[in-house]
N, C-alpha and C positions, 0 to 999 in steps of 0.2 A: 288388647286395648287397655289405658292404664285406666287405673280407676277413676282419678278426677277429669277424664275424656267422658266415664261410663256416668260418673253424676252431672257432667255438664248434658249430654246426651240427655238423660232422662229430665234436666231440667227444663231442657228447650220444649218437652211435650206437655210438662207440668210439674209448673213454678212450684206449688204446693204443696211437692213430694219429698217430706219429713228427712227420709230415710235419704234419700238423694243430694240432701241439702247438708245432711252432718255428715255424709262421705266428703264432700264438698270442703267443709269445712277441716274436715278433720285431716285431709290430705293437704290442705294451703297447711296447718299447723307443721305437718310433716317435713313439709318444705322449709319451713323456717317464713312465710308466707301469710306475717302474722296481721299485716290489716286487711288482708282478702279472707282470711281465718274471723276476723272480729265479723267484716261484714256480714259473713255466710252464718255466723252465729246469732246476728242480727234477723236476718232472716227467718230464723227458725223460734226467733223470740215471739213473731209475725206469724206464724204458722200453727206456733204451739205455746200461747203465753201463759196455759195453766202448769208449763214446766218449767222448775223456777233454776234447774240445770241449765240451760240454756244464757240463759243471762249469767251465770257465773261465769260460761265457759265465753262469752263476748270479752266481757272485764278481764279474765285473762288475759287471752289474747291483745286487745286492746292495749294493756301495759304493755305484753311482749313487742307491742308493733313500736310503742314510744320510748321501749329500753332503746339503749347502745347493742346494735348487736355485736361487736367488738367492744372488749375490754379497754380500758385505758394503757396507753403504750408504756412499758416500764422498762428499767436498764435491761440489757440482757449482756450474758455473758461474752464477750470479744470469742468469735469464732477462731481465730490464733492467737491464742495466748502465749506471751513471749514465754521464753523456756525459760526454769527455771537454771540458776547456775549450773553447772557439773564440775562434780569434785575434780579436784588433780589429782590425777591418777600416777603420775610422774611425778612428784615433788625431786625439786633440784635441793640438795641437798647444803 
């Protein structure tokens, strides 16, 4: 079983469980699953808000989720690049 199957499982028995909830979260991050990563961060802010880790690790995420997750398109090189000349190897005299 993957593991954000085994923290969704344990969260269906109880919401409230820490350890379940930053599996949770920590495997959306994984995925690149970064506003399901804020929310589950959120969560844990709700569950343990004398941990001030938790709120840093939402705000992360949270930017990751409102980056680009692609860069900006830029030239790239022509996949066939015309040849360059070739000497003469004959010279007509």
């Amino acid at each position: 079983m993957a593991a954000l199957e085994q923290a969704a499982r344990a969260l269906e028995r109880r919401a409230d469980y820490a350890n379940a909830r930053m599996l949770q979260a920590e495997c959306h991050m994984e995925l690149a699953e970064f506003a399901e990563a804020a929310a589950a961060y959120a969560a844990l802010c709700r569950i343990e808000p004398a941990n001030p880790a938790w709120a840093e690790c939402r705000l992360k995420a949270s930017d990751m989720a409102e980056a680009s997750v692609y860069p900006s398109p830029s030239p790239s090189p022509s996949p066939n690049p015309s040849p360059s000349p070739s000497p003469n190897l004959n010279p007509k005299p």
